[in-house]
Structure formats: C-alpha cells, structure tokens
C-alpha positions as MATLAB code, in Angstrom:
seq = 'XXXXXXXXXXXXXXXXXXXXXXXXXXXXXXXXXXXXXXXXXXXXXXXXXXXXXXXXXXXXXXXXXXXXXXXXXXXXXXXXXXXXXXXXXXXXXXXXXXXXXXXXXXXXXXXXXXXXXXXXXXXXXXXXXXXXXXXXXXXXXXXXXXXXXXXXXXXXXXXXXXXXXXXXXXXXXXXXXXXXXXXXXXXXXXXXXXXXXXXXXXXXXXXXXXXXXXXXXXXXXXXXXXXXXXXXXXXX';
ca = [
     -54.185  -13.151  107.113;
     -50.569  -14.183  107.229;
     -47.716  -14.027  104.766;
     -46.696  -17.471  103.193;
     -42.755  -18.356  104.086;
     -41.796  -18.008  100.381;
     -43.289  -14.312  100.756;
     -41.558  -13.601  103.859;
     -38.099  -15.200  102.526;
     -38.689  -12.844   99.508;
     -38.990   -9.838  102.007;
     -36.047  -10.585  103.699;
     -33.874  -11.240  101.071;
     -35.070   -7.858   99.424;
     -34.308   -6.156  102.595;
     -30.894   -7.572  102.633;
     -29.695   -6.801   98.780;
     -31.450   -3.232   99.392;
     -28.358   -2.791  102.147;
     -25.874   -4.533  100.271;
     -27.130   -1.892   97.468;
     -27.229    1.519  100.136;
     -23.829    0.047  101.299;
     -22.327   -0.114   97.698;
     -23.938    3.810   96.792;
     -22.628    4.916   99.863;
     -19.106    3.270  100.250;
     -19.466    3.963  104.169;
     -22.577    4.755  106.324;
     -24.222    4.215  109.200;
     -27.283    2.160  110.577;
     -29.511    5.128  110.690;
     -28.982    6.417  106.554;
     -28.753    3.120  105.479;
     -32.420    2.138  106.809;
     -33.531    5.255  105.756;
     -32.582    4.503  102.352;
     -33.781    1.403  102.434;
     -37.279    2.195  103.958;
     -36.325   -0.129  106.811;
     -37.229   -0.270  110.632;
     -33.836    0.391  112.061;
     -34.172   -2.635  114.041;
     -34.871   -4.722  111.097;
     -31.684   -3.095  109.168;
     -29.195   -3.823  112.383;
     -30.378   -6.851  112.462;
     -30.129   -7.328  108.915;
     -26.454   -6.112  108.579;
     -25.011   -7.673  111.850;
     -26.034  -10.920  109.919;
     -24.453   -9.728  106.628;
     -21.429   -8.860  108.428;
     -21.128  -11.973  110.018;
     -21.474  -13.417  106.409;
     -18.532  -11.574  105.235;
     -20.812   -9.640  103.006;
     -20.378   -6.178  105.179;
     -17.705   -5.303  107.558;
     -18.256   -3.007  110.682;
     -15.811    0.273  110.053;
     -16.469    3.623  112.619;
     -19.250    2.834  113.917;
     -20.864    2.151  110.160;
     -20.901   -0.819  107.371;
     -19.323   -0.403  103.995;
     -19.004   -3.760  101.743;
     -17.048   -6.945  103.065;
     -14.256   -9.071  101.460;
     -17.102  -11.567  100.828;
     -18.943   -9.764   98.288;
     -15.606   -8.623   96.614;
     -14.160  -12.185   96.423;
     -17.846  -13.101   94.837;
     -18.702  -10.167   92.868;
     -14.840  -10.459   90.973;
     -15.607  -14.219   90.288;
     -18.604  -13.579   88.035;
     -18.411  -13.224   84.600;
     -21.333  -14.042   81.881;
     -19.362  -17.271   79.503;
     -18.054  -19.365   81.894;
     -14.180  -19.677   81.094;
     -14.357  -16.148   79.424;
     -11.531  -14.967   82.164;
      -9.141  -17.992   80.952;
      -9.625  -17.636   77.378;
      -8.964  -13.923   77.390;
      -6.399  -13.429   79.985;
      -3.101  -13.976   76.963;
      -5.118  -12.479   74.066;
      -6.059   -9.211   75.954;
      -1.922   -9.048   77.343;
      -1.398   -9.288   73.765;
      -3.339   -6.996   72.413;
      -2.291   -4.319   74.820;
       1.372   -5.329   73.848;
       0.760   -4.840   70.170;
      -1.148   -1.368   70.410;
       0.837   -0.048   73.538;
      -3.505    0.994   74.959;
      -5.303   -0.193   77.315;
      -7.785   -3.276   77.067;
     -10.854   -3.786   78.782;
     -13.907   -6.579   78.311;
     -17.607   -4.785   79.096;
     -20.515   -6.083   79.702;
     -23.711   -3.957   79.887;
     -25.561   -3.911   83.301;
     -28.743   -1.317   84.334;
     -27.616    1.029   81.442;
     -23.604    1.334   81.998;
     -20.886   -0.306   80.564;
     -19.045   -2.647   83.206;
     -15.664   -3.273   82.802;
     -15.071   -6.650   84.006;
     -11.084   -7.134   82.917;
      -8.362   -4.557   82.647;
      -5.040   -4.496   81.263;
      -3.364   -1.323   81.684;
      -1.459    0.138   78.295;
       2.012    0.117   78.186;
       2.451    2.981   75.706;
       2.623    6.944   76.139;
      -1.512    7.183   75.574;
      -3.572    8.647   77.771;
      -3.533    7.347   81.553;
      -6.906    5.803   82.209;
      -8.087    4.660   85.221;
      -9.914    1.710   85.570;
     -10.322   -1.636   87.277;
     -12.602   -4.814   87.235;
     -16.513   -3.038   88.395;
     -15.189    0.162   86.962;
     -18.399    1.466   85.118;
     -18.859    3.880   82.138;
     -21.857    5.599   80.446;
     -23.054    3.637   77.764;
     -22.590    6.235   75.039;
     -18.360    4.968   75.535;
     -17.806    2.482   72.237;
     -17.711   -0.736   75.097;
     -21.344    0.048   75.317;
     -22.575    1.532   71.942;
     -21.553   -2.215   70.490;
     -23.434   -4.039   72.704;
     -26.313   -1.621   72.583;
     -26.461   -2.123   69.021;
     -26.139   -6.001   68.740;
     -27.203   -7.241   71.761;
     -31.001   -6.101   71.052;
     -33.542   -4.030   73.387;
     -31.784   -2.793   76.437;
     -33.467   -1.180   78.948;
     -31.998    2.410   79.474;
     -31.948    5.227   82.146;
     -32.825    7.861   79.872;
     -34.083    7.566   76.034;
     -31.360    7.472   73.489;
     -30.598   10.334   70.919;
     -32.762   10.708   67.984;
     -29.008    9.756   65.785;
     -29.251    6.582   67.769;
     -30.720    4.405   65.033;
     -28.469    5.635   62.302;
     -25.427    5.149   64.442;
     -26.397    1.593   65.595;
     -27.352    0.306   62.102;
     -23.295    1.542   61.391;
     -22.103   -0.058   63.917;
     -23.464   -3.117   62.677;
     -22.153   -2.592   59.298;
     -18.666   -2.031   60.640;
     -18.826   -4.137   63.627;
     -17.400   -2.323   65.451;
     -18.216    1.110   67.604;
     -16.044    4.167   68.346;
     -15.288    7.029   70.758;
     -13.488   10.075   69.742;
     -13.282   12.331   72.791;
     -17.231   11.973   72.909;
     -17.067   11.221   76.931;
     -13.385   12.537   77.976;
     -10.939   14.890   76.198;
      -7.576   13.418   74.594;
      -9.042    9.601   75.437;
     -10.379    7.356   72.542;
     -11.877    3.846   72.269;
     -12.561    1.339   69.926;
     -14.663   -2.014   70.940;
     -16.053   -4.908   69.229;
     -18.383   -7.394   70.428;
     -17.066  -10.915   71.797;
     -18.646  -14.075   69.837;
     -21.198  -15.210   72.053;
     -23.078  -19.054   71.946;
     -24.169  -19.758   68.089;
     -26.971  -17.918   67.517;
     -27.502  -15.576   70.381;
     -25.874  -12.067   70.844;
     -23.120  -11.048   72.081;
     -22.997  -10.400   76.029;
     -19.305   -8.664   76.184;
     -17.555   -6.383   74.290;
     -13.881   -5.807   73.745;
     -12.503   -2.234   74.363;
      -8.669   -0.755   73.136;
      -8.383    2.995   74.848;
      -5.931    5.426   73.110;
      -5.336    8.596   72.596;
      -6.194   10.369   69.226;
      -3.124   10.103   66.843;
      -3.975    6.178   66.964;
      -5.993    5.474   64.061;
      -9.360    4.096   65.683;
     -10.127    1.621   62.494;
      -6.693   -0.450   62.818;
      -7.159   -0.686   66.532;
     -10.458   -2.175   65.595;
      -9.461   -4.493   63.389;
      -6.648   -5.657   65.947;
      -9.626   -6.006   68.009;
     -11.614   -8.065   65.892;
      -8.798  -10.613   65.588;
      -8.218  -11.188   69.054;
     -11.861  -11.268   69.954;
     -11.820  -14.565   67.296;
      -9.291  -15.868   68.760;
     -10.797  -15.549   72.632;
     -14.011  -16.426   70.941;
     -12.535  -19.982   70.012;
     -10.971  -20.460   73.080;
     -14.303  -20.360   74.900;
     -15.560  -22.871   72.171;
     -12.682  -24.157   72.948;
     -10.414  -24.792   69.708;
];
C-alpha cells in the first residue's frame, strides 16, 4: 500500500520544519546531531538541508547549518494584527520617552512570552537585554496579562495553585505586574493591546523598570498608549 502525495508532502514538510526547529535549538550543528534529533535518515536530512540552504532558510557554516537570512527576514516580518508594527512604532518611542524604561509588545507562543518589538529605555533603570524573538517565561507581567485574558492556553507545566486568584486581579486591574519575581532589581508592568471587537487580546504591552518606579503609574501610562495604538490599527 502506498502513501497518497498529500501524505508524503506532509512528511516532507515535517521533516523540513523539524531541522529548521534542531537548527534554531542548536544555533550551529552538524548533519549527523541534527538527524539524530530529528529521527531522520542522514541522507534524508542532507538532502533536506542542502535544499533549505539553497532556499535561504539555512546557511552552510564549518562544516554545519545554523539558520539563514531567509528565515530571519521572514520570521521578523510576522506579527499577529496586520499593521500592528506601524501603529505602534511612535506610541511605544513615546512611551519609553515619557517613563525613561524600556518597551516591549509580547505575544504568547508554546508557553513563553515573545517579545516581538523593543525599544530600549533611555533612563538610569536597569539594563535589559532584549530584541525582537527574545522570549521570557510566562510568569513575567507580558505573559501573566495575556494568560489571564486571552483564555485557555496551553502550558509546559501546570500553573500555581494562586493562579486563579491572581488572574481574576489582573482582570480587575487590567493590568499584570512583576516585582523582581523573575530577575533581581528588574520590574515590569504590561497591559493587553485591544484586539478585533469581541475577541481577546493577542499582544500585550510591557514598560521594564527598576523598583523605585511606581509599577501602577507605569501601567496606567501603558494603558493610554495601548488606546491610542489600539485606534491606529482600527485605524482612527
């Protein structure tokens, strides 16, 4: 019995974004890991990744792959509302002027918070690091928000037993907060972005400070300029 074309297409495609995946995990390896990983014949996975190379998608380093210009030019193009990176380009330079922090937008993806813009703070708070596909654990405040409007979410490990109570807060406020829960001497408020009418939000807005900022103006700053990006993408 033989495998339809659809199946087959299916199999090689799964093979290929398996790589892509080994390739991102690993940031540099060769042909014999990565088709171990993968559960590939190593034949299959050359052949495989000469092709993605020739796409762009890999690029041939040492004798090993690690991920091509392609998949960075793509990946940094995607973002869930189209026009999101337009409409919050001057509200987000703004907001970091006013608070002197940093500003991020999130999105949650497999149980981390993705950061998916970045404008670094200007002011004498802590010196994060972080850049478009930058991810965090979704106990940081970009997260906790969406996790708590943005319904079921499928997560690596259960949440804590305070999870409910906290969530049902964050509602209330609208907003979600980090005081030196993940690093020491960093803070974060985030609020979510207005999504389409009637469906949850799919980003969040992030400010990171350090602790003598008082979290609950910063979130209210927030809250204002994720209106105002919010009617841009409805465009008004």
């Amino acid at each position: 019995m033989t495998s339809s074309p659809g199946a087959a297409g299916r199999s090689v495609l799964e093979g290929a974004f398996g790589l892509l995946e080994a390739v991102e995990r690993a940031g540099e390896a060769g042909l014999t890991r990565l088709a171990a990983e993968c559960g590939l014949p190593k034949s299959t996975a050359h052949r495989l990744l000469e092709q993605l190379a020739e796409l762009g998608a890999v690029e041939r380093h040492r004798g090993g792959y690690r991920m091509g210009p392609q998949m960075y030019r793509l990946g940094h193009r995607w973002q869930p509302n189209p026009g999101l990176r337009s409409a919050a380009r001057r509200p987000m330079h703004e907001l970091a002027e006013l608070t002197g922090a940093a500003v991020g937008i999130c999105v949650l993806w497999k149980g981390q918070a993705l950061v998916l813009e970045w404008v670094p703070g200007k002011g004498a708070g802590p010196a994060v690091v972080a850049r478009r596909g930058t991810t965090w654990p979704w106990r940081a405040a970009a997260g906790k928000v969406l996790m708590a409007t943005a319904g079921p979410v499928t997560l690596p490990c259960p949440p804590p037993r305070s999870w409910a109570r906290e969530a049902a807060g964050i509602r209330a406020r609208g907003a979600a907060f980090d005081r030196e829960e993940l690093v020491p001497g960093v803070c974060c408020a985030a609020v979510p972005l207005p999504g389409r009418p009637g469906r949850a939000p799919l980003t969040s807005l992030c400010v990171v400070t350090d602790p003598a900022h008082r979290l609950e103006r910063i979130a209210d700053a927030a809250a204002r300029t994720a209106q105002v990006i919010g009617n841009g993408l409805r465009g008004r």
